[in-house]
N, C-alpha and C positions, 0 to 999 in steps of 0.2 A: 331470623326469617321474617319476613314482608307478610303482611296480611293477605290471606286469600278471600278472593272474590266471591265463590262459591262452588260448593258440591254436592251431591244426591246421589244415589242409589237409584237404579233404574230398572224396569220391567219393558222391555220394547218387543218389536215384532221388524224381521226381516224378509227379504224373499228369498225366494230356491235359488241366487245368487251371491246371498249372504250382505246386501245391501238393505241399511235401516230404513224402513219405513216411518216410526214413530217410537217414543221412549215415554213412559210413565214414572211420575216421578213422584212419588208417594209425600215424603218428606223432604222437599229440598229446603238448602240452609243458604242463608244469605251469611257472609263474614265468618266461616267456620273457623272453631282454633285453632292452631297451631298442632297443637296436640291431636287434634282428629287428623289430620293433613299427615302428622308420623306415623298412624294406624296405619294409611292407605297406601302409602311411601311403603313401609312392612310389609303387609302380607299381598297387595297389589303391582307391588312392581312402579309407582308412579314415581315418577322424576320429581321434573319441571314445569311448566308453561301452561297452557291449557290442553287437555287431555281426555279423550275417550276411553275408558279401558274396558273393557271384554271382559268378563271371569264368568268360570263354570259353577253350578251350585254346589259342588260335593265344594269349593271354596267355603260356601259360605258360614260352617261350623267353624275352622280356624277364625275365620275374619269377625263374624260375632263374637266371639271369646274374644277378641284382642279389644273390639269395642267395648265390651261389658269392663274389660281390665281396666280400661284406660277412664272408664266413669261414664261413657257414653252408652246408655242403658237403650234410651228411644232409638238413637241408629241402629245396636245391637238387636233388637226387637225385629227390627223391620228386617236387613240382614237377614237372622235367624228363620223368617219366615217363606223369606226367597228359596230359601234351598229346596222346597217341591217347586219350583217355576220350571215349566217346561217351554217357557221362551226365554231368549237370550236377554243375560244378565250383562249391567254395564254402571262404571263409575263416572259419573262424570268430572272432574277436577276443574273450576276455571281459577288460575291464578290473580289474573284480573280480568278487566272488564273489557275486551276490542271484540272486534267483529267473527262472530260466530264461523269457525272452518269444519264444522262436521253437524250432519243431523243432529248427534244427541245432543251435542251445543244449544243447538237452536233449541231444541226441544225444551232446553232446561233454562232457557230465557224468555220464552214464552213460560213455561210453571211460575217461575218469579213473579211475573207482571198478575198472574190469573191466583197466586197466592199471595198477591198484594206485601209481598215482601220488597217491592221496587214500583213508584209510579210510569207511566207512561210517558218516555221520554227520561226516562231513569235509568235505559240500559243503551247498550249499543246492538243495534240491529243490522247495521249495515252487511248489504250482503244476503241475507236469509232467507229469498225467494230462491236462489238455485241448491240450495240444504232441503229445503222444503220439499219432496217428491208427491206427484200429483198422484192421489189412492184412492182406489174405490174404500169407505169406511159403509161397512156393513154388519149384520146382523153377528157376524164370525168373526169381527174386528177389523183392522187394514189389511189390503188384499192389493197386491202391484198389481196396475191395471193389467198390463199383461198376462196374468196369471190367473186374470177372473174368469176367463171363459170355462178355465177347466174348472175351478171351484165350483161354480155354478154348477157343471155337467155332475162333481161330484155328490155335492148336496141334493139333487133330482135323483139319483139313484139310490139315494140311502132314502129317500120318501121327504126330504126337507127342502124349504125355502129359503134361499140367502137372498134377504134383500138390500141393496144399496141405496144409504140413507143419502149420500152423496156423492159427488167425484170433487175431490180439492185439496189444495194443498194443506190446509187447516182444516181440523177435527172440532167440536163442538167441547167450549170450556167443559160443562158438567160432566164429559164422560171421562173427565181427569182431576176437576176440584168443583168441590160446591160449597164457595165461601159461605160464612155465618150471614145471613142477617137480609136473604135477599127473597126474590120472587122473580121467575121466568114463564114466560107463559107458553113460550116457544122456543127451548132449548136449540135449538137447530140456528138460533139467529144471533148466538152469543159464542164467537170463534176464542178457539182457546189464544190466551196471550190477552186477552180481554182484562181490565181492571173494573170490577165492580161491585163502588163503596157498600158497604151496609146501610142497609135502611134506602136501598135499588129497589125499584119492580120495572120489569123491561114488560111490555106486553107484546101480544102477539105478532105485532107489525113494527115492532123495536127491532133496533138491528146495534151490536157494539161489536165493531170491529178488533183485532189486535193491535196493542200498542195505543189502547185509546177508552175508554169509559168516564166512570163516575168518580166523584170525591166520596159519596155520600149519599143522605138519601132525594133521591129523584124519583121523577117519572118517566120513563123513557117509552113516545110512542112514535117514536119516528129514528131517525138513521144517525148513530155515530161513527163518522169516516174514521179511517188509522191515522192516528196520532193528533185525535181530538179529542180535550181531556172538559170533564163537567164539572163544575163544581155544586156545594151542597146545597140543594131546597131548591133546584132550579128545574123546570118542566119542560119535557119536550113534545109538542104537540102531535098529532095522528098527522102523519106523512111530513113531516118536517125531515130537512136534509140539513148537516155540517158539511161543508167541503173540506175533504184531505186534502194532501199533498201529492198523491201516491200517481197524478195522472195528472197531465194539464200544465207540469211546468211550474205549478205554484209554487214557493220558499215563503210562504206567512205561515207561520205555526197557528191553525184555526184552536180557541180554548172560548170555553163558555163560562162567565162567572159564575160566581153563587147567588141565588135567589133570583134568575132572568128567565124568561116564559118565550121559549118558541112558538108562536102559534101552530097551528094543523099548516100543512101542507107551506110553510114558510122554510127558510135558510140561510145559513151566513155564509158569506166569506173571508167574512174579518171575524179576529177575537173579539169576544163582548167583555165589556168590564163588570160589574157585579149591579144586581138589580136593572137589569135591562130588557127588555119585550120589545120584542119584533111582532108584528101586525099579524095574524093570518093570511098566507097564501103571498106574502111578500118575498122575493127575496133578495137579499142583500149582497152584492158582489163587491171585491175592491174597486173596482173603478166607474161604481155606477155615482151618478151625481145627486147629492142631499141637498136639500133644502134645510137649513137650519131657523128656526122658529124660536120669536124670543116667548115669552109667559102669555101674551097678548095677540099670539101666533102672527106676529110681524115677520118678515123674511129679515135675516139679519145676512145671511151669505150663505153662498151656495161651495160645498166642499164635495172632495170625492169622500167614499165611503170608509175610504182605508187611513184617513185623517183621525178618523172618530175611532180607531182601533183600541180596544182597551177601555174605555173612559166608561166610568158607570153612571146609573142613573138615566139613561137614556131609551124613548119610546121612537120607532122606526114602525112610520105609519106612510099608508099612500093615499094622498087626499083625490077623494070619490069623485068630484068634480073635473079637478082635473088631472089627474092621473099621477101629477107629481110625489118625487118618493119625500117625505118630512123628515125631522128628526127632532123633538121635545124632552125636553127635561122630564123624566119620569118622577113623579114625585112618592105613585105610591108602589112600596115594593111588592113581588108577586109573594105568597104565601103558599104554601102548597092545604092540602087538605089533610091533617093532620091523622084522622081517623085512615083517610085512605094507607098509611104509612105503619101504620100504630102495630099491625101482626104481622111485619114483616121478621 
């Protein structure tokens, strides 16, 4: 038998139509064995391919016993545990890795990316905005918009407030993993599917999208788009923007080295190579036109922006005079504030 991709046990939330709104995925497993995959094959009913399965909790005594047999003690635990869940239980099975065809799918490939068990740009998403159903997430958990009116009416009559933290297709990573080693200042701005390294502080005005974060430790005060990945010791200033892909037609993969400094309210649109700073309040498109400057700030030739993609060491300044965008050899690299880092 072929390696499987991955699986999890799930805790999710459906509506009065029996369609999934979201799945919680406690412990999901990247490349699980063989041997776990014949548990679930057993007492689950699983085939083939990739797979949703449905199981009731009065399952869940058989199905722990079969994992504790088989050596799999933490699955069994967790298992075990479900059997008081009075929301619907669910396996998720991916044999390998294509494009997500059911909610819990999706939901257990975003866990991956947000349990840093796969980076950004490490799975296949294709596809996983119509998996995605748009939900009110509130005080009582997901709630189909549809159905909120009357929650509401019900919770007003028992004396309580449901309040709706959002409407969106994505839920806020921490209400489903709070990797080691980080600091959020504003949980509401860290969508789950998010990757973000250890030794992160997002502050209040940070934003990391799905499918997109940190290597490592940063600062993040400004916006990482979907499928913009960071690398380590590199700063993003108060209102800075990455450009995604996700709108506009673009096909450049936007990625930030390690050790490069976005200024406040600056952005790219090209990947940076490593050790590179962009100016404050500049920002940098593919096809806006550089000025390249030798050590004696001589103009040596003028190139589009998406020339210089990737190449490290480079300062991207706009000269005050005259408006023109620059581009210098950066020689000294950015450093972050160590202390600022030190308890994360």
């Amino acid at each position: 038998m072929s390696e499987c991709f991955s699986l999890a046990f799930g805790i999710g939330t459906q509506n009065s139509a029996g369609d999934w709104l979201e799945v919680f995925y406690p412990q999901p497993l990247l490349n699980p064995s063989n041997a776990l995959i014949d548990v679930v094959k057993a007492e689950l009913g699983y085939a083939e391919g990739n797979q949703a399965i449905s199981f009731a909790a009065n399952q869940c005594g058989a199905l722990s016993q079969a994992l504790n047999a088989a050596g799999f003690s933490e699955q069994a635990a967790l298992v075990a545990q479900m059997a008081d869940s009075a929301r619907p239980l669910v396996a998720t099975v991916l044999a390998s890795d294509e494009a997500p065809s059911s909610t819990p799918e999706a939901y257990l490939k975003l866990h991956l990316l947000s349990h840093r068990l796969v980076k950004p740009h490490g799975v296949v998403l294709a596809g996983i905005f119509p998996l995605l159903p748009n939900v009110a997430w509130t005080t009582e958990g997901a709630i189909d918009i549809s159905e909120l009116p009357q929650r509401q009416m019900a919770a007003r009559m028992k004396g309580n407030s449901l309040v709706v933290h959002s409407i969106d297709k994505f839920p806020s990573m921490t209400d489903y993993v709070v990797p080691a080693g980080i600091r959020i200042a504003d949980t509401a701005r860290v969508r789950l599917g998010a990757y973000v390294g250890e030794g992160t502080t997002v502050m209040h005005e940070g934003f990391i999208n799905f499918n997109a974060g940190t290597a490592g430790t940063s600062m993040v005060e400004g916006r990482i788009s979907a499928g913009v990945f960071v690398g380590k010791g590199s700063d993003l200033g108060g209102g800075c923007s990455t450009m995604g892909t996700l709108s506009g037609g673009g096909n450049i993969v936007i990625s930030v080295g390690e050790g490069c400094l976005i200024g406040a309210n600056a952005g790219i649109g090209i990947p940076l190579g490593d050790r590179c700073t962009v100016e404050a309040g500049l920002y940098i498109t593919a096809g806006i036109k550089v000025a390249l400057l030798d050590d004696a700030d001589n103009l040596v030739e003028i190139v589009k922006a998406r020339d210089l993609a990737n190449q490290s060491d480079l300062l991207f300044r706009r000269n005050s005079q005259t408006g023109a965008i620059e581009c210098k050899t950066n020689k000294s690299a950015i450093q972050l504030n160590d202390m600022l880092h030190a308890h994360n």
